[in-house]
C-alpha positions in Angstrom: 19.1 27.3 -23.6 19.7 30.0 -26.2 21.2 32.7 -25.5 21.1 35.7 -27.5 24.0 36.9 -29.4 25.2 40.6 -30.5 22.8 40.7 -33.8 19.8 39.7 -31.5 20.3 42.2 -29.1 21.0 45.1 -31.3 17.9 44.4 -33.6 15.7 43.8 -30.4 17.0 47.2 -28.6 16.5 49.6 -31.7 12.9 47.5 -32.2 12.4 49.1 -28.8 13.6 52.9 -29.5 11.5 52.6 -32.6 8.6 51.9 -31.2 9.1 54.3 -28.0 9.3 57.2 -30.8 5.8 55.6 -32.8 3.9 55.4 -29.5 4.8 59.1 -28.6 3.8 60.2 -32.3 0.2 58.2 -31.3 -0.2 59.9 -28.4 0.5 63.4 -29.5 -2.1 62.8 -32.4 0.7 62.8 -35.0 -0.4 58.9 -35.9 -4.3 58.3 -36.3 -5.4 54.7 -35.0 -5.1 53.5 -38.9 -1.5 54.4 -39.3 -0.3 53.3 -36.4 -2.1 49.8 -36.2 0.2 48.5 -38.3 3.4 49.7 -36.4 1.6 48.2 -32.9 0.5 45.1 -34.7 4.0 44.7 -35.6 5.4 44.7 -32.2 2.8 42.6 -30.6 -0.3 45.1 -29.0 -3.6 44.5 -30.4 -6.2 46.3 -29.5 -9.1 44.3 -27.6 -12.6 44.9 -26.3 -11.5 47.0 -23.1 -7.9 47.4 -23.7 -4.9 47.2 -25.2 -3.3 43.6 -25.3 0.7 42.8 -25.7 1.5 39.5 -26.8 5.2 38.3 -26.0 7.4 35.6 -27.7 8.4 32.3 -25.6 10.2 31.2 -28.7 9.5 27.1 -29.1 8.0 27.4 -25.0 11.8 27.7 -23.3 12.0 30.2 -20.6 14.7 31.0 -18.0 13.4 31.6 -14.5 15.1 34.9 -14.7 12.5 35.3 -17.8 9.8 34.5 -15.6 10.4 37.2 -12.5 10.6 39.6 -15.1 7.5 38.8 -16.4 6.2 38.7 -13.1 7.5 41.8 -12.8 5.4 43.3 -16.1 2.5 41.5 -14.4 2.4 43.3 -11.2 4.1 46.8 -12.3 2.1 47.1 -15.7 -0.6 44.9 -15.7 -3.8 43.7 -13.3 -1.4 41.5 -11.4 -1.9 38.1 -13.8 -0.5 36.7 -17.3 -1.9 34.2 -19.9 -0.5 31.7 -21.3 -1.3 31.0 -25.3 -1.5 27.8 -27.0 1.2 29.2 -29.2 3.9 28.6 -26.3 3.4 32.8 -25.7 1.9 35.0 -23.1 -0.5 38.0 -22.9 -0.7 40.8 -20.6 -4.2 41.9 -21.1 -4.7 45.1 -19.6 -1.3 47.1 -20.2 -1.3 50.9 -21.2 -0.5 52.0 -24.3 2.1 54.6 -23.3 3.9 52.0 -20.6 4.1 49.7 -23.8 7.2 50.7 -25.0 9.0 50.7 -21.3 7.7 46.8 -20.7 9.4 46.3 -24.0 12.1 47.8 -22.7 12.3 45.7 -19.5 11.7 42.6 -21.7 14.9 43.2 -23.7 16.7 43.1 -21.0 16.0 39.6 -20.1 16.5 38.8 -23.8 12.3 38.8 -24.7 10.5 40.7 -27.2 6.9 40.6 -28.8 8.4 40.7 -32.6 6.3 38.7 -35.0 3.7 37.9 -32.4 1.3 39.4 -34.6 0.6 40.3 -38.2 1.1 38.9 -41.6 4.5 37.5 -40.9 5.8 34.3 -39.5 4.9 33.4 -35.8 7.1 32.0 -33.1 8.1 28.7 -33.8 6.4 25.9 -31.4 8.1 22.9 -30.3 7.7 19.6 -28.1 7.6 21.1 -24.5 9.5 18.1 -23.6 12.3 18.7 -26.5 15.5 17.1 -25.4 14.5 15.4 -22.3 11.8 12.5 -24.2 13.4 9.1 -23.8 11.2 8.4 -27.8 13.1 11.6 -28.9 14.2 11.3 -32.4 16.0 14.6 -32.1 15.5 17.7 -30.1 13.1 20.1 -32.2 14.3 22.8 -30.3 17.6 23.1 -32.5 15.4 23.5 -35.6 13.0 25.9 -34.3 15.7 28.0 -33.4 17.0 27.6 -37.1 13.5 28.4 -38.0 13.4 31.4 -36.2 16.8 33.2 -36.9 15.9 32.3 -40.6 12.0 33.8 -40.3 12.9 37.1 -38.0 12.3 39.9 -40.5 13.3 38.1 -43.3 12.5 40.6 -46.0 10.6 38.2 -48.1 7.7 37.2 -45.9 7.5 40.2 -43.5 3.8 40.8 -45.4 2.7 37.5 -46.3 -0.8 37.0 -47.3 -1.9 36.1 -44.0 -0.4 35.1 -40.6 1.8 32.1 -41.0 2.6 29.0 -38.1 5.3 26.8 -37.9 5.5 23.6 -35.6 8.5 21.2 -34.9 7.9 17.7 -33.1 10.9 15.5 -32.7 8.9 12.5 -30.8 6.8 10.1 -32.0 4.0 11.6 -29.7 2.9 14.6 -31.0 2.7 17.0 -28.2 2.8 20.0 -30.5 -0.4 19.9 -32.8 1.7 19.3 -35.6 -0.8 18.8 -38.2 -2.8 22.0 -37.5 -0.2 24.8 -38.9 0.5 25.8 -42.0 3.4 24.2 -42.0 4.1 21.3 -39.9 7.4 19.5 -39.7 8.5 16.3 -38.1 11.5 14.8 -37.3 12.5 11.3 -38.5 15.0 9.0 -40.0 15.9 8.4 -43.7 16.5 5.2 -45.3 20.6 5.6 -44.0 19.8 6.6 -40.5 20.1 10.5 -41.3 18.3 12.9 -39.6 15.5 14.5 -41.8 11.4 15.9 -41.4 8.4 15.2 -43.1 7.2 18.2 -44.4 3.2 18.8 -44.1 1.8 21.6 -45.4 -1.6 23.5 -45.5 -3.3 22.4 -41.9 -5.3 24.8 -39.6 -8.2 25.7 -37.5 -10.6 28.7 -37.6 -13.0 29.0 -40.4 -12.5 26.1 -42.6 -10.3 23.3 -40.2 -7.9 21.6 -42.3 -5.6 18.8 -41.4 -2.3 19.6 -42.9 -0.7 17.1 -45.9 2.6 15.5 -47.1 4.5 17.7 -49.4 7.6 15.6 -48.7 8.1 12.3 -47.5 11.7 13.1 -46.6 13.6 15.9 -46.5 17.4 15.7 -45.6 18.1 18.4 -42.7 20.4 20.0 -44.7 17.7 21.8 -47.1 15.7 22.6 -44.7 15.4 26.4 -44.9 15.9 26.5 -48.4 12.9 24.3 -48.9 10.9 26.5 -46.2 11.9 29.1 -48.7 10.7 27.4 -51.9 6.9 26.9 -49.7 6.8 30.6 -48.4 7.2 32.1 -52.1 4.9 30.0 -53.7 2.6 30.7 -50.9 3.2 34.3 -51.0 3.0 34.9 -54.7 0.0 32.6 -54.9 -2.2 33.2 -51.6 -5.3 35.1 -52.0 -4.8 39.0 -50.8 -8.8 39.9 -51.6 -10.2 38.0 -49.2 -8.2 37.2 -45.6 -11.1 34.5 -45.0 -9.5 32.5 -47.9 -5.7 34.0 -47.6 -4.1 31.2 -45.7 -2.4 28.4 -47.5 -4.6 25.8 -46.6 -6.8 27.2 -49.1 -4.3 27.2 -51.4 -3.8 23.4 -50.9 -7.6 23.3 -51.4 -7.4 25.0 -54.0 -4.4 23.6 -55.8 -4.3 20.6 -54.7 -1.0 19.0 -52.8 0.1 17.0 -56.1 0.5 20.6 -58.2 1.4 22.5 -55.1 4.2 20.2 -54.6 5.3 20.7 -58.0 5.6 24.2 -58.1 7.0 23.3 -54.5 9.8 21.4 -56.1 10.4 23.8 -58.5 11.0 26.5 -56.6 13.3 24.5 -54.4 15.3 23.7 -57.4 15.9 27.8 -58.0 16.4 28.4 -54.2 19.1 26.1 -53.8 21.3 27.8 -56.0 21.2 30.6 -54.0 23.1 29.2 -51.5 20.5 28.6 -48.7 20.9 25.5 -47.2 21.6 24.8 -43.7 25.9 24.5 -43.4 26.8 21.1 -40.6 28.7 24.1 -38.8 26.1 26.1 -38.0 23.7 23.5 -37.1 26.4 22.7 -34.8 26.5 26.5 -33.3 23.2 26.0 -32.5 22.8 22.8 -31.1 25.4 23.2 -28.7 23.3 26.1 -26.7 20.8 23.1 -26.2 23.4 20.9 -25.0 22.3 18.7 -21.8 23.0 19.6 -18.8 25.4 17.5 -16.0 23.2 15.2 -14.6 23.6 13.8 -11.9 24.1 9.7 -11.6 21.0 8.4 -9.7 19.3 5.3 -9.1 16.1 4.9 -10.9 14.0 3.7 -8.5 13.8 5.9 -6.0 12.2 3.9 -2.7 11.0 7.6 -1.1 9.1 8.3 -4.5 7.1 5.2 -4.4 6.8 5.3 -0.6 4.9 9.1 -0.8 2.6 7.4 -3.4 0.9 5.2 -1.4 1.2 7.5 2.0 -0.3 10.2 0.0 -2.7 9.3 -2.7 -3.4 12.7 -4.1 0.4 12.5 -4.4 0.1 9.6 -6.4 -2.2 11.0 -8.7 -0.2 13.9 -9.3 2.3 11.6 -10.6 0.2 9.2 -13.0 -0.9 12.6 -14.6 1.5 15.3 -14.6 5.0 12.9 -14.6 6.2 11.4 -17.9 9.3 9.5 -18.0 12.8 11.3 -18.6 15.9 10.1 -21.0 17.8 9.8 -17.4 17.5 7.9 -14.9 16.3 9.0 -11.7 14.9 12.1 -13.0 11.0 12.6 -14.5 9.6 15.8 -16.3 7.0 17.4 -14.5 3.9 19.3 -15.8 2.2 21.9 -14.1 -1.5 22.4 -14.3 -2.7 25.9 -15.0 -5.9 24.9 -14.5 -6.8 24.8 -10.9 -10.3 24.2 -10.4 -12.3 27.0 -10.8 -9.5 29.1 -12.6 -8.8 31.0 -15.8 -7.5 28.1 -18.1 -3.9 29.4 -18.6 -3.7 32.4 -16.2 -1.1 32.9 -13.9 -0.7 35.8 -10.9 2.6 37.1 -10.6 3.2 35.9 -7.1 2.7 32.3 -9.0 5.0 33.0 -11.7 7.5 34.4 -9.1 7.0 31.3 -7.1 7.4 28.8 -10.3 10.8 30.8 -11.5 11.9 30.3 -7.9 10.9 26.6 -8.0 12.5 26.1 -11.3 15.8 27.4 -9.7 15.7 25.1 -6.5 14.3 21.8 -8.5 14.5 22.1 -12.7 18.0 23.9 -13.1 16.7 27.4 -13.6 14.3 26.2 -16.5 11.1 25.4 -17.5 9.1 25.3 -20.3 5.3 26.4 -21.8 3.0 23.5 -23.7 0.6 24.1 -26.3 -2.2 23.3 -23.8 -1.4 26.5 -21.6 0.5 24.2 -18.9 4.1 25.1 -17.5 6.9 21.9 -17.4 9.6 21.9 -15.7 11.6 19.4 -17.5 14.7 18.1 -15.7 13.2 17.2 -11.8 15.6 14.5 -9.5 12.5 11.6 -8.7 13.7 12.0 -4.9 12.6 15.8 -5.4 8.8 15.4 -6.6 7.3 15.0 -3.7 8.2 17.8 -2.3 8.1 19.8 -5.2 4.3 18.9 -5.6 4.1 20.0 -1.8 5.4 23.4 -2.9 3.2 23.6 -6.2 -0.1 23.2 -3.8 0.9 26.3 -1.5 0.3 28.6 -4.9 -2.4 26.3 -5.7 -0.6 24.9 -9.0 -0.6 21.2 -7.7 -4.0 20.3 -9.3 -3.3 16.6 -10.9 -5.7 16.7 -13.6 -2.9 17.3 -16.4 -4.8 15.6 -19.9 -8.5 14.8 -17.8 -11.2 16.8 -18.6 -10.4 19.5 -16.1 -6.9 20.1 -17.9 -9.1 22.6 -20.4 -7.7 24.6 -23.5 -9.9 27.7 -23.3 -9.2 31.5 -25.4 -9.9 34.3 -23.3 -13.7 34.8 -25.1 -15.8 37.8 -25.1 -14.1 39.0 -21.4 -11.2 40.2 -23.2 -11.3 39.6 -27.1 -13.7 41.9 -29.3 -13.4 39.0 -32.2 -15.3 36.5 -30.1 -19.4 35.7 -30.1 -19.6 33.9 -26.3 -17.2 33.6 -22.9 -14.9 30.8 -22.7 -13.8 31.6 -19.4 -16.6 31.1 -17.2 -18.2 27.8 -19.5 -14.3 26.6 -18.5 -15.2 27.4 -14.7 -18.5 25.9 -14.5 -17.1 22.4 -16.4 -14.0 22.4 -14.1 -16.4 22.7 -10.7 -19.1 20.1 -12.2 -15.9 17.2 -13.0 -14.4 18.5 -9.5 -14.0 15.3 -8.0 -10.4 13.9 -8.9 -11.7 9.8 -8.5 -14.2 10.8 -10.7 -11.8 12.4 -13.4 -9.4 9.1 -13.1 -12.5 7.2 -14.1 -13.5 9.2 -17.3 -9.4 9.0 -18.0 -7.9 10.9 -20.9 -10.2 13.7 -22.8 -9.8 16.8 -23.8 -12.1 19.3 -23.9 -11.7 22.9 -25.8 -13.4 26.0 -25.8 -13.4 28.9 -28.3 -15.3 32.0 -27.7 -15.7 32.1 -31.7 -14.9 30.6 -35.2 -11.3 31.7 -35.5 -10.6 28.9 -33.0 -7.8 29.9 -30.9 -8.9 28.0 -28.0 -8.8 24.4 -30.7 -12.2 23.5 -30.3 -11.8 21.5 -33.4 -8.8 19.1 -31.8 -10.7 18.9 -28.8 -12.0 15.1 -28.3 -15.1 17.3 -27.1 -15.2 20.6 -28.3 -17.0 23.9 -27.8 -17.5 26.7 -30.1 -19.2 29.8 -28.9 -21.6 31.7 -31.3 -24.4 34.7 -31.2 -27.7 34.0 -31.9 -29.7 36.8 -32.2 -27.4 38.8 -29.2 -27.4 35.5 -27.0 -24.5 33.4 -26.5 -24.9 29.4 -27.3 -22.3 27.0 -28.0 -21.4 24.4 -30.8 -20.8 20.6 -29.1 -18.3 19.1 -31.4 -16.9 15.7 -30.8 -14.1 13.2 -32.0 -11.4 16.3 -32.8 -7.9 15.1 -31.8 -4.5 17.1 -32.1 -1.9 14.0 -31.6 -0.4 12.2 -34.5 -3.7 10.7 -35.3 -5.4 14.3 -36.0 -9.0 14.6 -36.5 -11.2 17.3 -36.9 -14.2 17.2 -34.9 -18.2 16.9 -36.2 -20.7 19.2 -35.1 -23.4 17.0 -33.0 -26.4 18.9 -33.6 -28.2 22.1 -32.7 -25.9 24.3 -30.6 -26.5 24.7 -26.5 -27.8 27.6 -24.8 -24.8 28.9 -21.6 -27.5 27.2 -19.2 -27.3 24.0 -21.2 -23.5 23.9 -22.1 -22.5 21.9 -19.2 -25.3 19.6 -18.7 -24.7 18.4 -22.5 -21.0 17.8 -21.8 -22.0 15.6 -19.0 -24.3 14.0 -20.8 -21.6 12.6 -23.3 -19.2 11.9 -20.9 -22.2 9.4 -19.1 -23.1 8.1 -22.6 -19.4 7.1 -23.1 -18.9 5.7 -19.7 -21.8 3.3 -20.4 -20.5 2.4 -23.9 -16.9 2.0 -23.3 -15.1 -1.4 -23.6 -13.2 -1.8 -20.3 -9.6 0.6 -20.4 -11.1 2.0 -23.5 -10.3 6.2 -23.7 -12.9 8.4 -24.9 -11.6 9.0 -28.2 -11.4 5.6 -28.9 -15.0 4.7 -27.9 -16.0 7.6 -30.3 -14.4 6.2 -33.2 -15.6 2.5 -32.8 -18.8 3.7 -32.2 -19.2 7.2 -34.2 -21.7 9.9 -33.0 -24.8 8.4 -33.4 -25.4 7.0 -29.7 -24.0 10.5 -28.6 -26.0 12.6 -31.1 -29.0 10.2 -29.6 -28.2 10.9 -26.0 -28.5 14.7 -26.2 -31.3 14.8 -29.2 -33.0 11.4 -28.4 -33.3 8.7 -30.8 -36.7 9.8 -33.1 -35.5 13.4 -33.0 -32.2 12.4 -34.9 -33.9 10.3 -37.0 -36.2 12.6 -38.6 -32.9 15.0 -38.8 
């Protein structure tokens, strides 16, 4: 794991004292809300319907268990006694105080943590594969470039005011676990023609307003240019993104716009300028890095592990568990292990901070002190002996984090909604409630098999209702809250965008109309078939005739 080195802790320790000395100059009325929005956007506190919010890096998901008693710690000292994990790999306290701000800051720092470039016009923190070095399909460990990425990014003085906020994703698997092809700019790790590493650079995807899956600007690029091409992007992006108009300021409208072929020649060009200014990635300092991701000394086990299989079959839920949330690990005897945030009847996401005490503790007794956060607002704990699952899952049930529904329809991406965020037209949260109770029944979620479902509270997206297999956008009409069903969205490496079915739901019909698909596709689909697989042999018309009926649609 990274560890932070002189540079990092200076810049993140006078961050702190400069903020300390901007919240003060707020407080005493010096600042007006205007001038200092900027300053608090910069360190990560927005300002949401009831309160102030303070979003905090987990830079590409990795987090020490040390990390997570100390945000435990800002939970319970600072905040309502919870945390919320982002599908950025970040987490939110919702409810801290603007003049304790600059003291959880503080405490953060000290555990190396910050909330720099969390927010604003600037590049985010990088996302990675939550199971980065540990995936048997691994190409190589995206981990080591997003850290490139972000040592490269952190106030670079070029693109600390970009035209509008600006993703990054890294996915070193075949899989794609990180919703690649939704950021602005999407990279992905993969061979060239000699066996050397290199990434496929896609450009221009996103969600929100207008979804866009992102597109090739390179086929192959050796790893050895890869910040200097990043470079070559960001400039033409920021001299050419729209300023006027933040609805059409993100570079996938500039691909629209432009179109990939001439964006990738003013691409190229630039790159040709950039590279004689010396900014390509040196082997020895690709080296530096990769070495703090080095693996750790496993032990030699056998990989069949006869008390694993045993508890399977003694303890069905047990087996379960470990169909859904186990994936196979690079060594033998060990597996990676995902834990639901989503207990039924939860807040997708949310954690107390007697849970996140109790994980950091877990991670130290059964994952070597570290653990990891997924896209889909789910913790991992990435290097677990098979011979300790059991009774790790035992220990994951006491805080009620044992829930074995990780990718079923229960395992729900969901934004906070109009309970916390003055952006958004509906709740997310309690739609996500009432679904999770209704598909309670864990036989009956092993029988629907994998689907996701999303929920956004509005059109900006952040819960990626438009990669959801069934999708849910919430939206005012005339002061009442209905929701958008879309279908056929998927964030993998086969991304789709999901269509709009029809007429949008009232809150008392939401649920009804989500079970009403899921029935439609149980009846439709070929035996083993997954949801997302029945949609796209079959399209939305028996769907679409399901919750509209079949003359309804066709006068439509």
């Amino acid at each position: 794991m990274y560890k932070y080195d002189e540079f990092d802790e200076t810049f993140v320790s006078e961050r702190v004292a400069q903020f300390r000395e901007q919240v003060a100059r707020r407080l005493s009325g010096d600042l007006s809300e205007d001038e200092f929005r900027p300053l608090r956007l910069m360190n990560g506190l927005y300002l949401q319907l009831h309160a102030y919010m303070l979003r905090v890096a987990i830079p590409y998901g990795m987090l020490s268990s040390a990390q997570m008693r100390k945000l435990a710690e800002v939970a319970r000292t600072y905040d309502r006694g919870y945390a919320h994990f982002t599908t950025r790999q970040n987490i939110q306290f919702n409810w801290p105080k603007l003049e304790d701000t600059p003291d959880i800051l503080e405490e953060l720092a000290s555990v190396e943590m910050h909330a720099i470039q969390t927010s604003g016009n600037c590049i985010r923190n990088v996302t990675a594969d939550q199971y980065a070095g540990v995936d048997p399909e691994e190409i190589d460990d995206s981990r080591v470039w997003s850290e490139l990425i972000r040592q490269w990014s952190s106030l670079h003085p070029e693109f600390t005011f970009l035209p509008r906020k600006f993703k990054i994703a890294v996915t070193g698997s075949p899989h794609d676990r990180t919703a690649v092809k939704f950021h602005d700019i999407g990279l992905i790790i993969k061979r060239g023609p000699d066996g050397e590493i290199g990434f496929e650079v896609l450009v221009g995807g996103g969600l929100g307003r207008t979804p866009m899956i992102g597109r090739t600007v390179r086929d192959f690029l050796p790893k050895q240019y890869l910040l200097s091409y990043l470079e070559a992007i960001l400039r033409v992006y920021n001299q050419l993104g729209r300023r006027d108009n933040k609805y059409k300021a993100r570079i996938k409208i500039l691909v629209h716009e432009t179109g990939i072929d001439a964006l990738r020649d003013m691409v190229e060009a630039e790159w040709a300028s950039v590279k004689e200014e010396g900014v390509d990635l040196p082997d020895a300092e690709v080296d530096r890095v990769r070495s703090y991701f080095s693996d750790p000394e496993y032990l030699t086990l056998p990989d069949h592990d006869h008390t694993f299989q045993v508890k399977q079959f003694e303890d069905p839920t047990f087996g379960r568990w470990v169909r859904a949330n186990l994936a196979p690990h690079k060594v033998p005897g060990y597996v990676i292990a995902n834990i639901s945030l989503k207990p039924i009847g939860g807040a997708p996401g949310d954690a107390t901070s007697a849970q996140m005490t109790a994980i950091a503790d877990l991670a130290d007794k059964y994952s070597l002190g570290e653990m990891r956060v997924a896209h889909e607002q789910n913790l991992v704990f990435a290097d677990v002996k098979k011979s300790d699952a059991y009774a790790l899952w035992k220990q994951l049930n006491e805080i009620q984090l044992g829930t074995p529904n990780l990718g079923l329809i229960s395992d729900i991406i969901a934004c906070p909604g109009l309970d916390y965020c003055s952006l958004a037209n509906a709740r997310s949260i309690p739609v996500a409630q009432r679904l999770q109770r209704r598909f309670a029944d864990i036989k009956r979620q092993f029988d629907i098999g994998a689907l996701t479902l999303n929920i956004s509270g509005c059109i900006n997206a952040c819960g990626h209702h438009h990669a959801g297999h069934i999708g849910i956008l919430g939206v005012d009409r005339r002061g009442e809250e209905y929701y958008q069903l879309t279908l056929g969205g998927s964030a993998d490496e086969n991304a789709s965008i999901g269509k709009i079915v029809g007429p949008a739901f009232s809150g008392a019909e939401i649920v009804d109309a989500v079970e009403l698909v899921v029935e439609t596709y149980l009846k439709l689909r070929n035996s083993g078939e997954k949801f997302i697989e029945t949609y796209r042999q079959l399209g939305e018309t028996p769907f679409k005739n399901a919750l509209f009926g079949e003359k309804q649609n066709a006068a439509a």
